[in-house]
C-alpha positions as CSV (number, residue, x, y, z in Angstrom):
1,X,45.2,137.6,68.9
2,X,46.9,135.7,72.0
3,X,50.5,134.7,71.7
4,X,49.3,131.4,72.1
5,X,47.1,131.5,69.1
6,X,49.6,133.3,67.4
7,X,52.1,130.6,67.9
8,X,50.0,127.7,66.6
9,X,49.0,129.7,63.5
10,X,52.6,130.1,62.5
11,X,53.3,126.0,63.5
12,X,50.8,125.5,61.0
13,X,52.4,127.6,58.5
14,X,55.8,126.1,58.9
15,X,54.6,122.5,58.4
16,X,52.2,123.3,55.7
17,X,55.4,124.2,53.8
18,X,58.0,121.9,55.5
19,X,56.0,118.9,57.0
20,X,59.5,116.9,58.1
21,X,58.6,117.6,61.7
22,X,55.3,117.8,63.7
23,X,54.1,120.2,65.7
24,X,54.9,118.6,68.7
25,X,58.4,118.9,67.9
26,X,58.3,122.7,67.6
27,X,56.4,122.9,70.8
28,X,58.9,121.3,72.5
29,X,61.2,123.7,71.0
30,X,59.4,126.6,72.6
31,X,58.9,125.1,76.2
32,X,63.0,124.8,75.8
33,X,63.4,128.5,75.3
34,X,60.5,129.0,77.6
35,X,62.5,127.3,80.2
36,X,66.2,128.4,79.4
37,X,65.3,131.9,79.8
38,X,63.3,131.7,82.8
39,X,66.4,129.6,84.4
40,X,69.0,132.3,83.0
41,X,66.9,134.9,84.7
42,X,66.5,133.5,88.0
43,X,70.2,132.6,88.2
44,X,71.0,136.3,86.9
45,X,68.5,137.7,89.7
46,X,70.5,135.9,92.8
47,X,73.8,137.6,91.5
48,X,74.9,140.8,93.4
49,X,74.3,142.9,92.0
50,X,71.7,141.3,90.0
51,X,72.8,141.1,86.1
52,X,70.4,142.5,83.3
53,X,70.2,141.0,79.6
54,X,69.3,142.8,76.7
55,X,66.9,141.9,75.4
56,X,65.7,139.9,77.7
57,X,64.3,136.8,75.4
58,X,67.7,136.4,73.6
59,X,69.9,133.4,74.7
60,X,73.2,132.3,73.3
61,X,73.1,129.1,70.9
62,X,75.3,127.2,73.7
63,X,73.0,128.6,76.3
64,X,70.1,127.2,74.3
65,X,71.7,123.8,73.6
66,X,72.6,123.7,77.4
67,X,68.9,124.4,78.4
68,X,67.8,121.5,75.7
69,X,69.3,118.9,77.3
70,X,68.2,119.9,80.8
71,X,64.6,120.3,80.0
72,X,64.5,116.9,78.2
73,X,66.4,114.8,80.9
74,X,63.8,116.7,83.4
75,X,60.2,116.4,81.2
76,X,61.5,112.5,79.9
77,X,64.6,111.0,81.7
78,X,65.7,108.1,79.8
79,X,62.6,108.0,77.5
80,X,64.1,112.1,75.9
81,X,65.7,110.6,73.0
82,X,62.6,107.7,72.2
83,X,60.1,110.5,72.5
84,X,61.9,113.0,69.9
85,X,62.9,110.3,67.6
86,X,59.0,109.7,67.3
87,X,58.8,113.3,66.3
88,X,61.6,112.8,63.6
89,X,64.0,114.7,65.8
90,X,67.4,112.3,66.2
91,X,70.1,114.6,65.4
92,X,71.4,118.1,65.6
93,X,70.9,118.9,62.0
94,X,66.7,118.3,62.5
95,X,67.3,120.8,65.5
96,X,68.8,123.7,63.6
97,X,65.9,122.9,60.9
98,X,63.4,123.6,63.4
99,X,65.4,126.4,64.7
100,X,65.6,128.0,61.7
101,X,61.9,127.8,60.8
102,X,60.6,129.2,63.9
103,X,62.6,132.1,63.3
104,X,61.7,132.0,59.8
105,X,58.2,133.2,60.3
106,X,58.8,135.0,63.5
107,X,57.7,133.0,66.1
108,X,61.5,133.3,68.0
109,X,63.6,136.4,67.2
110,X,67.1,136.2,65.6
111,X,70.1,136.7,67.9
112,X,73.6,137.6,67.5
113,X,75.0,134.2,68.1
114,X,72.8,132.2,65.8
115,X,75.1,129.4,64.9
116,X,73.5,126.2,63.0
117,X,76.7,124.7,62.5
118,X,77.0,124.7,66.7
119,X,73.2,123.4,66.6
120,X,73.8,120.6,64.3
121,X,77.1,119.5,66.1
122,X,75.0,118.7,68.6
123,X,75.3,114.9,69.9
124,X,71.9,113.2,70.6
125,X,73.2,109.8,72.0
126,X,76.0,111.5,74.3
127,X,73.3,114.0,75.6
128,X,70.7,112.1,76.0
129,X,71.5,109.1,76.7
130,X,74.9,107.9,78.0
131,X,73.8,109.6,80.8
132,X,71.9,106.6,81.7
133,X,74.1,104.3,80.7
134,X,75.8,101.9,83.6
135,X,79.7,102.6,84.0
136,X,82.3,100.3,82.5
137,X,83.3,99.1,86.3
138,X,79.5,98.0,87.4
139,X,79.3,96.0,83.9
140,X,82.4,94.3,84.6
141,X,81.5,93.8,88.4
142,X,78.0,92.2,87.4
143,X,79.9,90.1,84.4
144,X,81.8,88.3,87.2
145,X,78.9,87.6,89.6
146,X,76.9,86.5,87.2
147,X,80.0,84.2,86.4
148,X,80.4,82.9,89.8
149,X,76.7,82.0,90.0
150,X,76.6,80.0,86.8
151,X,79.6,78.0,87.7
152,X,79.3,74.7,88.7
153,X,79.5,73.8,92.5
154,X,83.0,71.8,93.5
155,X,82.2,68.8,95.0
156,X,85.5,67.9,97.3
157,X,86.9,63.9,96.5
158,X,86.9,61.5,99.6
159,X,90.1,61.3,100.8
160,X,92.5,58.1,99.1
161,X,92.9,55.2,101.2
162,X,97.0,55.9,101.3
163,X,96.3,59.1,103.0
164,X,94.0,57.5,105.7
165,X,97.2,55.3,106.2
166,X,99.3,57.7,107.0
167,X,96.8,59.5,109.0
168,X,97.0,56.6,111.2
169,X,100.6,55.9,111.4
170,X,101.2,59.1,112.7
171,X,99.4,58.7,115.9
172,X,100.7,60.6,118.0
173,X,102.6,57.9,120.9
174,X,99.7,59.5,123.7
175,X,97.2,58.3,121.8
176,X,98.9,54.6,121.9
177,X,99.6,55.1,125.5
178,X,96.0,56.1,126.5
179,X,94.6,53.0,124.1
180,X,97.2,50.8,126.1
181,X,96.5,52.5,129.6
182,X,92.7,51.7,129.2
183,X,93.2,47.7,127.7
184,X,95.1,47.4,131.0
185,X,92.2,48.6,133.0
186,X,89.9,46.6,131.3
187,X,88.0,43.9,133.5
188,X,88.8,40.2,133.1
189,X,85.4,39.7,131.2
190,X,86.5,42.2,128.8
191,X,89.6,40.9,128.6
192,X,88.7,37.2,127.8
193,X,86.1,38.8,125.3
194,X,88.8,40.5,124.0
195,X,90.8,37.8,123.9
196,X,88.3,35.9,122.0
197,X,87.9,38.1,119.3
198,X,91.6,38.3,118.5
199,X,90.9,34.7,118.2
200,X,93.9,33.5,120.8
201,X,91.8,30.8,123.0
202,X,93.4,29.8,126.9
203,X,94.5,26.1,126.4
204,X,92.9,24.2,129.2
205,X,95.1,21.4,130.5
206,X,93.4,18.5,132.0
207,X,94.9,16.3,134.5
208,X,96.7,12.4,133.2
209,X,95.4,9.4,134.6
210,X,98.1,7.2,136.3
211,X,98.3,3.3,136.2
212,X,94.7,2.0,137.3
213,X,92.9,5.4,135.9
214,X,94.0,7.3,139.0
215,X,95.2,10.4,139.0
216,X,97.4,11.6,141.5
217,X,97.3,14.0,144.2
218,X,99.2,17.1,142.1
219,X,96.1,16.2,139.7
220,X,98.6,14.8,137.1
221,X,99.7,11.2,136.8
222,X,102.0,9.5,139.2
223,X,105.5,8.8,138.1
224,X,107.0,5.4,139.6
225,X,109.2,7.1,142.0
């Protein structure tokens, strides 16, 4: 018999008599010890000189714990704590469960540092997913712009008849000089028109007749003398 078949003969066993878990959840299990102690070996082999463990499928419960969360975050991301939850597995007390079964019926082999108190201490939420969590700063930074944008627009008032007032009266006296400058410049046309629009009209003075409806040679009426 093949390891593999040996494995899922033994799942089958386990939840025969403890069906609180599936047997996906114990798979997963294994790929994490599959996985821890391929990783511990490969980071033993680059040391110099390269470090040997005895035996060599034994891993420490924090080692194990470590290589839990890592395999997860890499096989699921953000989706590792959904996915187990579905398999019944939310906290660290269903982990040392599963733990403790597989090495139960000798699938996994006991170590020296078997430790279910350290297993079930372990924190599901803060593992698994605060690591996707947005920071406290960009949740405040998105509060305000969301706050900007749903503000409404301010709309600037037209400016109060007083204030256009004063505006004018303090014209500065080159302005006046340059308005007088070009009135005096001004054409006699313009002026008359101008004249005429103030409403001032040139007061025409025609000549008086003297005795016998004459008028005299200054164009006004003779005196006797």
């Amino acid at each position: 018999m093949d390891e593999e078949q040996a494995f899922r003969e033994a799942v089958c066993k386990i939840v025969a008599k403890d069906d609180r878990y599936p047997p996906q959840a114990y798979c997963f299990v294994r790929d994490v010890i599959a996985a821890t102690v391929r990783k511990l070996r490969e980071d033993a082999a680059k040391r110099r000189p390269p470090v040997k463990r005895f035996p060599p499928g034994n891993i420490a419960t924090g080692e194990f714990l470590d290589g839990f969360r890592e395999h997860a975050l890499e096989e699921y991301g953000p989706l590792a704590a959904t996915l187990l939850e579905r398999w019944s597995v939310t906290t660290g007390a269903d982990l040392a469960a599963i733990v403790a079964n597989l090495i139960e019926h000798g699938v996994i082999g006991r170590g020296n540092d078997d430790n279910r108190e350290a297993l079930a201490k372990f924190d599901f939420d803060a593992q698994l997913n605060a690591p996707f969590r947005p920071k406290k700063e960009t949740v405040e930074s998105i509060a305000r712009a969301l706050q900007r944008a749903n503000s409404p627009a301010q709309v600037v008032p037209d400016e109060p008849e007083k204030t256009k007032k004063k505006a004018a009266a303090k014209t500065p006296p080159a302005a006046k000089a340059t308005k007088a400058t070009k009135a005096a410049k001004a054409p006699p046309a313009a002026k008359a028109k101008s004249a005429s629009k103030s409403g001032k009209v040139a007061k025409v003075v025609r000549p008086r007749k003297g005795k016998g409806g004459r008028a005299g040679k200054s164009g006004f009426a003779d005196d006797k003398g």
